[in-house]
Backbone atoms as SQL, in Angstrom:
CREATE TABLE atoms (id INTEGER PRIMARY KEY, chain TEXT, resi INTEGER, resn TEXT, atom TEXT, x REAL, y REAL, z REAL);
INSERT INTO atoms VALUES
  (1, 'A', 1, 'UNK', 'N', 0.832, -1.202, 0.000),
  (2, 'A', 1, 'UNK', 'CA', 0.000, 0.000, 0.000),
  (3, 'A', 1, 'UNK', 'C', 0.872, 1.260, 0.000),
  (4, 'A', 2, 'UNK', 'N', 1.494, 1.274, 0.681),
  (5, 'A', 2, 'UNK', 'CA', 2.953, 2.242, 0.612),
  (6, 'A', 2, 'UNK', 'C', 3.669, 2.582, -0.618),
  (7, 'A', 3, 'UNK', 'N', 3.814, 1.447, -1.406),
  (8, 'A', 3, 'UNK', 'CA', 4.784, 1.939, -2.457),
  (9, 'A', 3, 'UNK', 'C', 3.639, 2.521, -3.407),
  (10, 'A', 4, 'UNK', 'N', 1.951, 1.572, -3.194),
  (11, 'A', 4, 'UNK', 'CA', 1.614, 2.779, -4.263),
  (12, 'A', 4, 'UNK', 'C', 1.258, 3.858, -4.129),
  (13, 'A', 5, 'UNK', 'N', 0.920, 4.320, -2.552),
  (14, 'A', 5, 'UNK', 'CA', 0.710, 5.898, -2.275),
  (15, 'A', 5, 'UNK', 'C', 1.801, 6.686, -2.698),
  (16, 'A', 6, 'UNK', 'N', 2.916, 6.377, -2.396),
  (17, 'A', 6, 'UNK', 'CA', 4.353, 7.158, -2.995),
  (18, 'A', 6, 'UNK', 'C', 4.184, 7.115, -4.775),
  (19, 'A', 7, 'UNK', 'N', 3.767, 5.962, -5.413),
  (20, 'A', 7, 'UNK', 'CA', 3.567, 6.441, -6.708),
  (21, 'A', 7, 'UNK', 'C', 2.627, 7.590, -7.049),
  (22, 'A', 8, 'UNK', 'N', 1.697, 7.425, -6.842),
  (23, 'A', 8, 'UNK', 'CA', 0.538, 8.019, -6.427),
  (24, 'A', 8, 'UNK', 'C', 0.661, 9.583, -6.769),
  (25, 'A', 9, 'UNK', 'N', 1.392, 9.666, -5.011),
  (26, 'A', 9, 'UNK', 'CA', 1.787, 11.256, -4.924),
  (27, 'A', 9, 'UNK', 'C', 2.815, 11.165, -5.811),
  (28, 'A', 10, 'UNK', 'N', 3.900, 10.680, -6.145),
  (29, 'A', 10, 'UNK', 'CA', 4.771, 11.242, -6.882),
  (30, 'A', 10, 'UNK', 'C', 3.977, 11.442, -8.779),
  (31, 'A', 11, 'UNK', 'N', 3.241, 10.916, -9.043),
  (32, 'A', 11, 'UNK', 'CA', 2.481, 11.162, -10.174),
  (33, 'A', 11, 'UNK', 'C', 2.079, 12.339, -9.747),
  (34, 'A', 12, 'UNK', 'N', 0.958, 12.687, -9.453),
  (35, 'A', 12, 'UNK', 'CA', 0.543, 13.832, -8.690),
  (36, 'A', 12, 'UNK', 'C', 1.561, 15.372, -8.762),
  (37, 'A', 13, 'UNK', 'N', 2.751, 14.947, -8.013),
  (38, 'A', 13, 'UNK', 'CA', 3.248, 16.216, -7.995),
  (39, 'A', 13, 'UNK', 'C', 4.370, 16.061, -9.110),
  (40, 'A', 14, 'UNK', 'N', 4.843, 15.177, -10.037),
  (41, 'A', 14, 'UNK', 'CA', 5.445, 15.843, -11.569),
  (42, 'A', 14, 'UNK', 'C', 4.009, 16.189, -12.323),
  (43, 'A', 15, 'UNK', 'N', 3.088, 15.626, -12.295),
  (44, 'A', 15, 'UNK', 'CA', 1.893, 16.483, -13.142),
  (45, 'A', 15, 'UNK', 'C', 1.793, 18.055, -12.757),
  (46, 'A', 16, 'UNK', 'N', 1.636, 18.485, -11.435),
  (47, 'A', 16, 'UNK', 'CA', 1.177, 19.624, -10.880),
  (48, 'A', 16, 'UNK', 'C', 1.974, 20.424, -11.600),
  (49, 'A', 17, 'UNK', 'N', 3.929, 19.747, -11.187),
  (50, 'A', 17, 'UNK', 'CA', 4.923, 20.985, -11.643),
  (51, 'A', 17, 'UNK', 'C', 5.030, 20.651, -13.100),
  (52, 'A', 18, 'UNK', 'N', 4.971, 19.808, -13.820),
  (53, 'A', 18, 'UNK', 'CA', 4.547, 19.904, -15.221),
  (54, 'A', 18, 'UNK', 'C', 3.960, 21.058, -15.887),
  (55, 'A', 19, 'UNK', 'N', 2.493, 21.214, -15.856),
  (56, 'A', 19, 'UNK', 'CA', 1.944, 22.345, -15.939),
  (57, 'A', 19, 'UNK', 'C', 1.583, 23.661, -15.275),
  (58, 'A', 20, 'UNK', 'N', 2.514, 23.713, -14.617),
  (59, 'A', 20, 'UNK', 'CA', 1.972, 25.348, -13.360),
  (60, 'A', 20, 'UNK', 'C', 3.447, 25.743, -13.317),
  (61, 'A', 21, 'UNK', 'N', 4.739, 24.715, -13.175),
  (62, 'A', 21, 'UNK', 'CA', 5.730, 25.347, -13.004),
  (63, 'A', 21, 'UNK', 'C', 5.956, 26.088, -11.572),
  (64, 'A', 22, 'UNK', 'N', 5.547, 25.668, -10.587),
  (65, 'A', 22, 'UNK', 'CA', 5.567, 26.334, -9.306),
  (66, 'A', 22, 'UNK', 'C', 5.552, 25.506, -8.047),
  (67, 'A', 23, 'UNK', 'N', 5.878, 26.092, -7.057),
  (68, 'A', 23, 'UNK', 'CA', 5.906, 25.474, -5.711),
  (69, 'A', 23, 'UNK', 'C', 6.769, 23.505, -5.741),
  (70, 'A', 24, 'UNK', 'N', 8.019, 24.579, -5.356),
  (71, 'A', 24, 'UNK', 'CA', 9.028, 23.916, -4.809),
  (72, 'A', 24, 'UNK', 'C', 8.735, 22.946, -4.135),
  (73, 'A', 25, 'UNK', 'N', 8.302, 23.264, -2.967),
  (74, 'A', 25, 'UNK', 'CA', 7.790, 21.850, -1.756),
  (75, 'A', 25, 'UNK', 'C', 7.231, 20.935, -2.438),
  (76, 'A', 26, 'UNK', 'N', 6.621, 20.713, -3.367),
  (77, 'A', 26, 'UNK', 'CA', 5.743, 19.654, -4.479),
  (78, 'A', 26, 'UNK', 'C', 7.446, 18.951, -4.815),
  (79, 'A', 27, 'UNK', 'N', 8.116, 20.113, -5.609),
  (80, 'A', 27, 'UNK', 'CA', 9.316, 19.573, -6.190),
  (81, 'A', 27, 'UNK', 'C', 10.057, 18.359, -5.222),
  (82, 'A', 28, 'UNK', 'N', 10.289, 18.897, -4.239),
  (83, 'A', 28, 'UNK', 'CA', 10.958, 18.549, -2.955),
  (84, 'A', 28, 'UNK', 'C', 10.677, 17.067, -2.813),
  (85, 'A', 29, 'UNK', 'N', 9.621, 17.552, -2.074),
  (86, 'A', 29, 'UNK', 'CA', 9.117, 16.345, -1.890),
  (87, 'A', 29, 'UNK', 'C', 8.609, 14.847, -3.148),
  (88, 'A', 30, 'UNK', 'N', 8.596, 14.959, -3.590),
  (89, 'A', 30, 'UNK', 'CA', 8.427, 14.359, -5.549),
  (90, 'A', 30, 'UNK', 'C', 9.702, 13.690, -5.241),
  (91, 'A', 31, 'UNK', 'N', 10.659, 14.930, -5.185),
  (92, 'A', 31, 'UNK', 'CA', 12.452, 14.033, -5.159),
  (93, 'A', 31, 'UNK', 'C', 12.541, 13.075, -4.400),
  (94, 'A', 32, 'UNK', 'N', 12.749, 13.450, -2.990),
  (95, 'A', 32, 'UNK', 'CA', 12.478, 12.818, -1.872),
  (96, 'A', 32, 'UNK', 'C', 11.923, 11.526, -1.812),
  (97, 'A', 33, 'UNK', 'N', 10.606, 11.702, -2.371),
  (98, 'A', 33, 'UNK', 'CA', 9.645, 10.332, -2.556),
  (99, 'A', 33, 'UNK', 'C', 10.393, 9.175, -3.812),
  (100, 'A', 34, 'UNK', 'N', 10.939, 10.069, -4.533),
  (101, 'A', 34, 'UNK', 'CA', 11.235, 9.116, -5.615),
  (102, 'A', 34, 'UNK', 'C', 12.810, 8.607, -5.020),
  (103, 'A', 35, 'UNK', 'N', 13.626, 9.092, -4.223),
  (104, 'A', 35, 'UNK', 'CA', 14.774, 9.037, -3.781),
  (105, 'A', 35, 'UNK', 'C', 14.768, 7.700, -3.200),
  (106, 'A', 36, 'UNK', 'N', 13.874, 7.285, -2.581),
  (107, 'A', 36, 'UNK', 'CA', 13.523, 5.950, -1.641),
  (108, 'A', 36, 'UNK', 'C', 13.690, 4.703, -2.820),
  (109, 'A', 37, 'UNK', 'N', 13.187, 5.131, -3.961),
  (110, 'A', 37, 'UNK', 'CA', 12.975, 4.176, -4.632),
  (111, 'A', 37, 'UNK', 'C', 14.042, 3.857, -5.419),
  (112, 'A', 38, 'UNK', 'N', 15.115, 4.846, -5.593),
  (113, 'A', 38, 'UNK', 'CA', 15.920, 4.617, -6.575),
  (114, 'A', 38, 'UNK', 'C', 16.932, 3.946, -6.208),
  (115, 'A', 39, 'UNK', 'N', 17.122, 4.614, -4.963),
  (116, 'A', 39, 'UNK', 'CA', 18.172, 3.332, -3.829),
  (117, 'A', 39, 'UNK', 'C', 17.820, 2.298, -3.372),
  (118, 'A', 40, 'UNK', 'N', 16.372, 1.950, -3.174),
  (119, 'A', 40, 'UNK', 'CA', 16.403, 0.439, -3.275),
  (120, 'A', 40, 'UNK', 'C', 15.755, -0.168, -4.303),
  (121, 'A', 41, 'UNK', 'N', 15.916, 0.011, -5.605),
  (122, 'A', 41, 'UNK', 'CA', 16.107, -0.572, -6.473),
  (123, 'A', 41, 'UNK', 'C', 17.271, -0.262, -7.227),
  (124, 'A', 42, 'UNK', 'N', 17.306, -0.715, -8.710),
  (125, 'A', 42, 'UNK', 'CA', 18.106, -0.819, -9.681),
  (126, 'A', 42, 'UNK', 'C', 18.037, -0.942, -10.888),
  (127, 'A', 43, 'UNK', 'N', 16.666, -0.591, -11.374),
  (128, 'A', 43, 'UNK', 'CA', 16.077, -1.644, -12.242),
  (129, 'A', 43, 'UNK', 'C', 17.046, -0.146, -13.486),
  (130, 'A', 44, 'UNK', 'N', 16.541, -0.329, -14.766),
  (131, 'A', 44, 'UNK', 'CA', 16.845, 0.427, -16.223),
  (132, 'A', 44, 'UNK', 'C', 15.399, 1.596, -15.840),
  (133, 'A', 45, 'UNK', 'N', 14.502, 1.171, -15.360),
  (134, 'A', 45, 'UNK', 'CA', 13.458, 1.998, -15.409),
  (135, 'A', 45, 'UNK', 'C', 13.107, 2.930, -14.355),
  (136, 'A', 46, 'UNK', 'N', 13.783, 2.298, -13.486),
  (137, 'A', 46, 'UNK', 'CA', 13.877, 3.014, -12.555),
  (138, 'A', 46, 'UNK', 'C', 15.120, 4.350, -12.815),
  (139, 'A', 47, 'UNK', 'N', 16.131, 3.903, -12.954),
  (140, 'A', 47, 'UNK', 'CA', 16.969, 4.875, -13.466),
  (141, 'A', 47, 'UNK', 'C', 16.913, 6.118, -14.614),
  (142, 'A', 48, 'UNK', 'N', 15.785, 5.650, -15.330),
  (143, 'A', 48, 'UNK', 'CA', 15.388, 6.539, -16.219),
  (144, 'A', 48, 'UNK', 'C', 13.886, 7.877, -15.684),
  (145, 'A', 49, 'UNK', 'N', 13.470, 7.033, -14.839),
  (146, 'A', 49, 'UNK', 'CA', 12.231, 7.721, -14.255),
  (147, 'A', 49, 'UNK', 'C', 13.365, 9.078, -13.482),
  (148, 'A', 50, 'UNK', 'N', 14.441, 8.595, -12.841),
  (149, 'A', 50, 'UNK', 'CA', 15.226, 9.097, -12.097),
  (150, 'A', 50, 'UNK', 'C', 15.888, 10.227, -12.593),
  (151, 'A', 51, 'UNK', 'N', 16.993, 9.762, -13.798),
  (152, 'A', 51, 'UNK', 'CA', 17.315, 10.597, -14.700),
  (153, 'A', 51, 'UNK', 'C', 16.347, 11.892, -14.935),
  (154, 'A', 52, 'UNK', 'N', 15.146, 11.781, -16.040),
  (155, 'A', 52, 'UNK', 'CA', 14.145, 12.469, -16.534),
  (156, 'A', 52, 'UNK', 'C', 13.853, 13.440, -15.139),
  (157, 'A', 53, 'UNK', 'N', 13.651, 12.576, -14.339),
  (158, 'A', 53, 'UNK', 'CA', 13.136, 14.064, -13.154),
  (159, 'A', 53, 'UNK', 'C', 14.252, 14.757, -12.929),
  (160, 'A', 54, 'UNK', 'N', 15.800, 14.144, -12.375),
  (161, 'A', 54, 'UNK', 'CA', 16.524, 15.353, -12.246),
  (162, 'A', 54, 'UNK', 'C', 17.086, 16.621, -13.503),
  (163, 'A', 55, 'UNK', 'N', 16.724, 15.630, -14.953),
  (164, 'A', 55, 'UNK', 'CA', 16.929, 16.964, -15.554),
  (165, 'A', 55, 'UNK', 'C', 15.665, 17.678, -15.543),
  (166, 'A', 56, 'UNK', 'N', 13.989, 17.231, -15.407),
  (167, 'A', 56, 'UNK', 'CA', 13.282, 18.911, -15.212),
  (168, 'A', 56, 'UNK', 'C', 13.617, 19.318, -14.096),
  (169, 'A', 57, 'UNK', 'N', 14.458, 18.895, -13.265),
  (170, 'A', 57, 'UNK', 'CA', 14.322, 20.037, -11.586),
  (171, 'A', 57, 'UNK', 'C', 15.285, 20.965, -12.202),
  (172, 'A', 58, 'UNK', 'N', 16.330, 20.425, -13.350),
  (173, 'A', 58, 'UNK', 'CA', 17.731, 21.079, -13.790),
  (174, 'A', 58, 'UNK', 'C', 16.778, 22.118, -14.726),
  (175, 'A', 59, 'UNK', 'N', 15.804, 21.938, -15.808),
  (176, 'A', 59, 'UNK', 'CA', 15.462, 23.377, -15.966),
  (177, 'A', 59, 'UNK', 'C', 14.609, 24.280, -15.551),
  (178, 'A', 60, 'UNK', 'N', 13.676, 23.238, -14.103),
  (179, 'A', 60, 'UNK', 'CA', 12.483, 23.906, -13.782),
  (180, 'A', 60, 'UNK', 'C', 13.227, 25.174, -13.021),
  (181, 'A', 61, 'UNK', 'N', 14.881, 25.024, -12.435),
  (182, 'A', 61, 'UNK', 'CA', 15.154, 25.805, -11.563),
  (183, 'A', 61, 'UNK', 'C', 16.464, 26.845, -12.504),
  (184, 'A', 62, 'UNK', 'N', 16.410, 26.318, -13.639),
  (185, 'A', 62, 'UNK', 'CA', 17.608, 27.265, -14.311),
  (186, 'A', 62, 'UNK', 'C', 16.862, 28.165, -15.452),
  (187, 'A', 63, 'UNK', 'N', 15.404, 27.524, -15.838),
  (188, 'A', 63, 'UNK', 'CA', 14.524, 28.707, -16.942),
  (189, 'A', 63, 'UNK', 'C', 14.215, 29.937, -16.305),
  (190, 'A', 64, 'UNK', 'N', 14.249, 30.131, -14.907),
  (191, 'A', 64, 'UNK', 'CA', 13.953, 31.526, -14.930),
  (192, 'A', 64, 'UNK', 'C', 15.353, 32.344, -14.791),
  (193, 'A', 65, 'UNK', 'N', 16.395, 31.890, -14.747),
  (194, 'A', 65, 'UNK', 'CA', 17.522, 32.416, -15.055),
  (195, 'A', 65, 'UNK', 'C', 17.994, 32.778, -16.147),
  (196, 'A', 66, 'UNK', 'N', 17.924, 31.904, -17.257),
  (197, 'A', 66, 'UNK', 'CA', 18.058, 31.754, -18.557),
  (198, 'A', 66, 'UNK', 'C', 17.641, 33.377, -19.388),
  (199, 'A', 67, 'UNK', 'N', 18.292, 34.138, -20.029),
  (200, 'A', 67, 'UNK', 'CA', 17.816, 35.122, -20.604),
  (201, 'A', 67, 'UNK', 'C', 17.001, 35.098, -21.810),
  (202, 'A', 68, 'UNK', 'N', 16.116, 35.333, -21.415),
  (203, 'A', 68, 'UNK', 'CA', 14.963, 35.681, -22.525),
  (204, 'A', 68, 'UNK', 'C', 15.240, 34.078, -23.602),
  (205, 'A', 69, 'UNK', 'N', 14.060, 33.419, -22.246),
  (206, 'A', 69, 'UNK', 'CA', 14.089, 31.935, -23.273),
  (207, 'A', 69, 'UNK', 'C', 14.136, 31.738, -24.412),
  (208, 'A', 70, 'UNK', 'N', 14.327, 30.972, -25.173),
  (209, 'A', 70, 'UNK', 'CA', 14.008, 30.523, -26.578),
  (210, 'A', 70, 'UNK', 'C', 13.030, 29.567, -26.778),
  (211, 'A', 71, 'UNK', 'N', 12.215, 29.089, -27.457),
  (212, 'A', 71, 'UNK', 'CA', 11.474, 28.359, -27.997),
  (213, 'A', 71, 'UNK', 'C', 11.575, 26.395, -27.706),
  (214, 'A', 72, 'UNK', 'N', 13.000, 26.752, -27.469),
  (215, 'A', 72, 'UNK', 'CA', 13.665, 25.756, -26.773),
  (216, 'A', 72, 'UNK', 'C', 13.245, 24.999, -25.739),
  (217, 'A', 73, 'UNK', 'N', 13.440, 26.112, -24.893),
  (218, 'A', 73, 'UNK', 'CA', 13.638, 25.647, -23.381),
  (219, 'A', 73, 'UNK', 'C', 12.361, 25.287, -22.870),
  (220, 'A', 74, 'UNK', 'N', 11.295, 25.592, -22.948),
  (221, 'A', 74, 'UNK', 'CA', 9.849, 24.994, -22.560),
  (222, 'A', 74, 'UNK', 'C', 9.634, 23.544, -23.126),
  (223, 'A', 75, 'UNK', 'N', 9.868, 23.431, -24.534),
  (224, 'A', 75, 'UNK', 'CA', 9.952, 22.110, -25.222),
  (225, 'A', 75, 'UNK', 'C', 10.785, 20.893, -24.361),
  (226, 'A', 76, 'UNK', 'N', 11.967, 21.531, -24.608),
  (227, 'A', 76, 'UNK', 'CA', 12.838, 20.430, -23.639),
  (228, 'A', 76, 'UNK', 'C', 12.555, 20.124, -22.297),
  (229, 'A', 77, 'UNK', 'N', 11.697, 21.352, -21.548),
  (230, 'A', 77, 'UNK', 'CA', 11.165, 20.716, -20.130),
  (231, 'A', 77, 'UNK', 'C', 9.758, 19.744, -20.451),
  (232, 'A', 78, 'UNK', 'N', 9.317, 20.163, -21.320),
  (233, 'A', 78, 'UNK', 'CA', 8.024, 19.650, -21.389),
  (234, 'A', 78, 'UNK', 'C', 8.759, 17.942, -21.700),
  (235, 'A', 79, 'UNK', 'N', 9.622, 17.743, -22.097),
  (236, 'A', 79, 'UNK', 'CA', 9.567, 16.909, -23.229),
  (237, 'A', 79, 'UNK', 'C', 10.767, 15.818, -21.664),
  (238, 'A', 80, 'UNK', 'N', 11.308, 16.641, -21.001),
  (239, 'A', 80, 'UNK', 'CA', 11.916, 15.330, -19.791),
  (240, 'A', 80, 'UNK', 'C', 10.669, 15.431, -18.587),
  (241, 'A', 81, 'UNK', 'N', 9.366, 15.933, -18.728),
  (242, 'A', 81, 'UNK', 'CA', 8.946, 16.041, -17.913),
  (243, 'A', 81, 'UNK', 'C', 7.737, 15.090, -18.326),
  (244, 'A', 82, 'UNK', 'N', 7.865, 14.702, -19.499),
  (245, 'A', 82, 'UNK', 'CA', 6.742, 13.618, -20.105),
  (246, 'A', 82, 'UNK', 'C', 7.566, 12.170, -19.852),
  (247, 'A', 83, 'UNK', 'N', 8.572, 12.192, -20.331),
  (248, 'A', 83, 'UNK', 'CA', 9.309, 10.812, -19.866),
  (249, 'A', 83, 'UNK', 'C', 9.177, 10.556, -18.398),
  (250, 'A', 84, 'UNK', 'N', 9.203, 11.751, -17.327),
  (251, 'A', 84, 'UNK', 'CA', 9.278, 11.620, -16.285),
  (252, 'A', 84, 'UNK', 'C', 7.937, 10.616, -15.627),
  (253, 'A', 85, 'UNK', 'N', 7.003, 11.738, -16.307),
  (254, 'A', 85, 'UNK', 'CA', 5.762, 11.110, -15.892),
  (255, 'A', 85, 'UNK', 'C', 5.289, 9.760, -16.645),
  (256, 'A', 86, 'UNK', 'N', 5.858, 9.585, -17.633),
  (257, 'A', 86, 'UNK', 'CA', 5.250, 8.155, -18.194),
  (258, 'A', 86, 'UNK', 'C', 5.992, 7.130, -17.735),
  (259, 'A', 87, 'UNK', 'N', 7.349, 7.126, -17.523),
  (260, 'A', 87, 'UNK', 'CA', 8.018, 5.885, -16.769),
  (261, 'A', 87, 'UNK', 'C', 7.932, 5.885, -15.746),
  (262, 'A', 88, 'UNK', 'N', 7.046, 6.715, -14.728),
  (263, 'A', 88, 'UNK', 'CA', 6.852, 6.716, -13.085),
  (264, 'A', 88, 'UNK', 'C', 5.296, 5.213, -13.230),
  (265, 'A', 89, 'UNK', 'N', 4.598, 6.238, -14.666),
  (266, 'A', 89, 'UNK', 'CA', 3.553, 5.058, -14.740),
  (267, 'A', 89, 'UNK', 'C', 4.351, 3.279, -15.315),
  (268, 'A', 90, 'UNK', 'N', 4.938, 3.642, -16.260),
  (269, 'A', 90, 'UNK', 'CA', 5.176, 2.244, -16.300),
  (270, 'A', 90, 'UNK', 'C', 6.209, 1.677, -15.185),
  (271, 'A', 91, 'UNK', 'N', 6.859, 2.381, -14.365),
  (272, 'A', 91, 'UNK', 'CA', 7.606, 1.688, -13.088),
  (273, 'A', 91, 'UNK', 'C', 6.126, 0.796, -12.227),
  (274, 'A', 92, 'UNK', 'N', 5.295, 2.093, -12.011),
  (275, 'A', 92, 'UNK', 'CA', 4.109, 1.702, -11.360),
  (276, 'A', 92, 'UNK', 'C', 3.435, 0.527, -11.705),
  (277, 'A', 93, 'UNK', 'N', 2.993, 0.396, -13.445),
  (278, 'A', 93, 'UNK', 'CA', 2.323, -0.906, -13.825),
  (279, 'A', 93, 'UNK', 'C', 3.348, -2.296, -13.504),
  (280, 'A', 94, 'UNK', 'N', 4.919, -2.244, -14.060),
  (281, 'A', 94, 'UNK', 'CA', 5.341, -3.458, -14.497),
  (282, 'A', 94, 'UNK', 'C', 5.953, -3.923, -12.928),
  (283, 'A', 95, 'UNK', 'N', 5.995, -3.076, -11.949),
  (284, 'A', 95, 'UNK', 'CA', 6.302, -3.477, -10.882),
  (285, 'A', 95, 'UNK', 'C', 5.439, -3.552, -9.200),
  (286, 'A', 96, 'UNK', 'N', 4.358, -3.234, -9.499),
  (287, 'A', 96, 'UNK', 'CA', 3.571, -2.869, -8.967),
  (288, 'A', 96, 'UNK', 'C', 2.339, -3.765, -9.066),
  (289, 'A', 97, 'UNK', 'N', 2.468, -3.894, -10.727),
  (290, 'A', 97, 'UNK', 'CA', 1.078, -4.832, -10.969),
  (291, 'A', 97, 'UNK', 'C', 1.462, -6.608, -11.549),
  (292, 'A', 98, 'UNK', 'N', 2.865, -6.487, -11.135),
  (293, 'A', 98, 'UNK', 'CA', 3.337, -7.205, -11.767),
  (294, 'A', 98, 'UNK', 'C', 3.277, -8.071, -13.428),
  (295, 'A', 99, 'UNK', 'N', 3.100, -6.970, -14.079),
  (296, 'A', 99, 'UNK', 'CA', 3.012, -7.041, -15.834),
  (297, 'A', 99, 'UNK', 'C', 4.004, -7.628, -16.337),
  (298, 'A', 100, 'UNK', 'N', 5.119, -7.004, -15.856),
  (299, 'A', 100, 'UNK', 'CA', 6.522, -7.976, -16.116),
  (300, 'A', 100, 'UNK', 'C', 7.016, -9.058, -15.384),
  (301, 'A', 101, 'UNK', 'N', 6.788, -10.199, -15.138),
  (302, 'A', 101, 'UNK', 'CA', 7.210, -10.970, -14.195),
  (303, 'A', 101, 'UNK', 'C', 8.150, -10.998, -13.648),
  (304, 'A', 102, 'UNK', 'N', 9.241, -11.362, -14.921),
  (305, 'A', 102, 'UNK', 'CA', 10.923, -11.259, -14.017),
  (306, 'A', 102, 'UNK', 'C', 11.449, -10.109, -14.000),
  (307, 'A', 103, 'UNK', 'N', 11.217, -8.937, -13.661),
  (308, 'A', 103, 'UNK', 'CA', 11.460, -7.664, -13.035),
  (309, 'A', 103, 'UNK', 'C', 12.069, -8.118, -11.859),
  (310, 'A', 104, 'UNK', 'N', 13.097, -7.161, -11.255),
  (311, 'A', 104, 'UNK', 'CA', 13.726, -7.526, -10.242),
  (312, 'A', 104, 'UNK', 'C', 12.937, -7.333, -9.323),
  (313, 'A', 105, 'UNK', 'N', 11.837, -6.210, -9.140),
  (314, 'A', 105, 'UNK', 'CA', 11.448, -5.819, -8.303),
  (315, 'A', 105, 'UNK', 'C', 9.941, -7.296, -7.690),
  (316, 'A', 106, 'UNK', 'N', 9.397, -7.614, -9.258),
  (317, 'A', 106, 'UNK', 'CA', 8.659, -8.895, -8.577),
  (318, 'A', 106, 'UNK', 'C', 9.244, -10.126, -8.644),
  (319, 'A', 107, 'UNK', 'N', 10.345, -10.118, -8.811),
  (320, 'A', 107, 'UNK', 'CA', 10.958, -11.421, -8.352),
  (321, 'A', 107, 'UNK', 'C', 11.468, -11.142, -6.704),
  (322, 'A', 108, 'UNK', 'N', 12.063, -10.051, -6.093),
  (323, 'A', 108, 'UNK', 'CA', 11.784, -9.656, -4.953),
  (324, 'A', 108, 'UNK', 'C', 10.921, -10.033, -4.138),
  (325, 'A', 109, 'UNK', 'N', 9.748, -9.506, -4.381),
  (326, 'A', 109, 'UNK', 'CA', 8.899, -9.866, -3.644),
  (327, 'A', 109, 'UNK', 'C', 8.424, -10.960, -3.484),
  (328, 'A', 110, 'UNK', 'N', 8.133, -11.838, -5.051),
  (329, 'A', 110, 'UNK', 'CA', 7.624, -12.989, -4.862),
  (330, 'A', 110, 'UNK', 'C', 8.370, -14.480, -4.114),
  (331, 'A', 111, 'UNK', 'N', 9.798, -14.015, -3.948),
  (332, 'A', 111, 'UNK', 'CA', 11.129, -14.949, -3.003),
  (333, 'A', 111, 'UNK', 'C', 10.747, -14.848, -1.585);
C-alpha cells in the first residue's frame, strides 16, 4: 500500500509541476519520494524515471535564469517532464502490478 501511495503522490506532484511550473515543496518532496525508490532498487526503469526528473528540476530551476528563453527551453522541459511522468507510470504498472514478471522488483517480492 505504501509503495503505491508514494507512486501516487509522486504522479501527482510531476503532473502539478509539469503544468503550473511552481511550488518547490511539491518539487521537494516528488524528489524525496522518488529518492527511496531509486536506492532500493536498480532496475533500467527506474533509473530513467530518475534521470528524466533530475533533468526537469535542472530546468524547472535554471529557466527563470536563462535570458529571454528561446522556444527551446519549454519544449525540452516539457519533453523530460513527459518521460518523467510516463516511466513513473510504467515503473508503477510493471512493478507494482506485476506485468513484467521477471522484473527484479517482482521477483523480490515474490522470493
Amino acid at each position: 500500500f505504501f509503495n503505491l501511495f508514494i507512486h501516487i503522490l509522486l504522479f501527482f506532484a510531476s503532473f502539478y509541476l509539469t503544468f503550473t511550473f511552481a511550488n518547490l515543496l511539491s518539487l521537494l518532496s516528488a524528489f524525496l519520494s522518488f529518492s527511496y525508490f531509486f536506492i532500493n532498487t536498480n532496475s533500467l526503469l527506474e533509473s530513467l524515471t530518475f534521470f528524466s526528473f533530475f533533468i526537469t528540476l535542472l530546468f524547472f530551476l535554471l529557466l527563470p535564469h536563462l535570458p529571454s528563453p528561446p522556444p527551446l527551453h519549454p519544449i525540452l522541459l516539457f519533453f523530460f517532464s513527459s518521460i518523467f511522468i510516463s516511466s513513473s507510470i510504467l515503473d508503477f504498472l510493471f512493478f507494482n502490478l506485476s506485468i513484467l514478471p521477471f522484473s527484479s522488483l517482482s521477483y523480490y517480492y515474490n522470493t
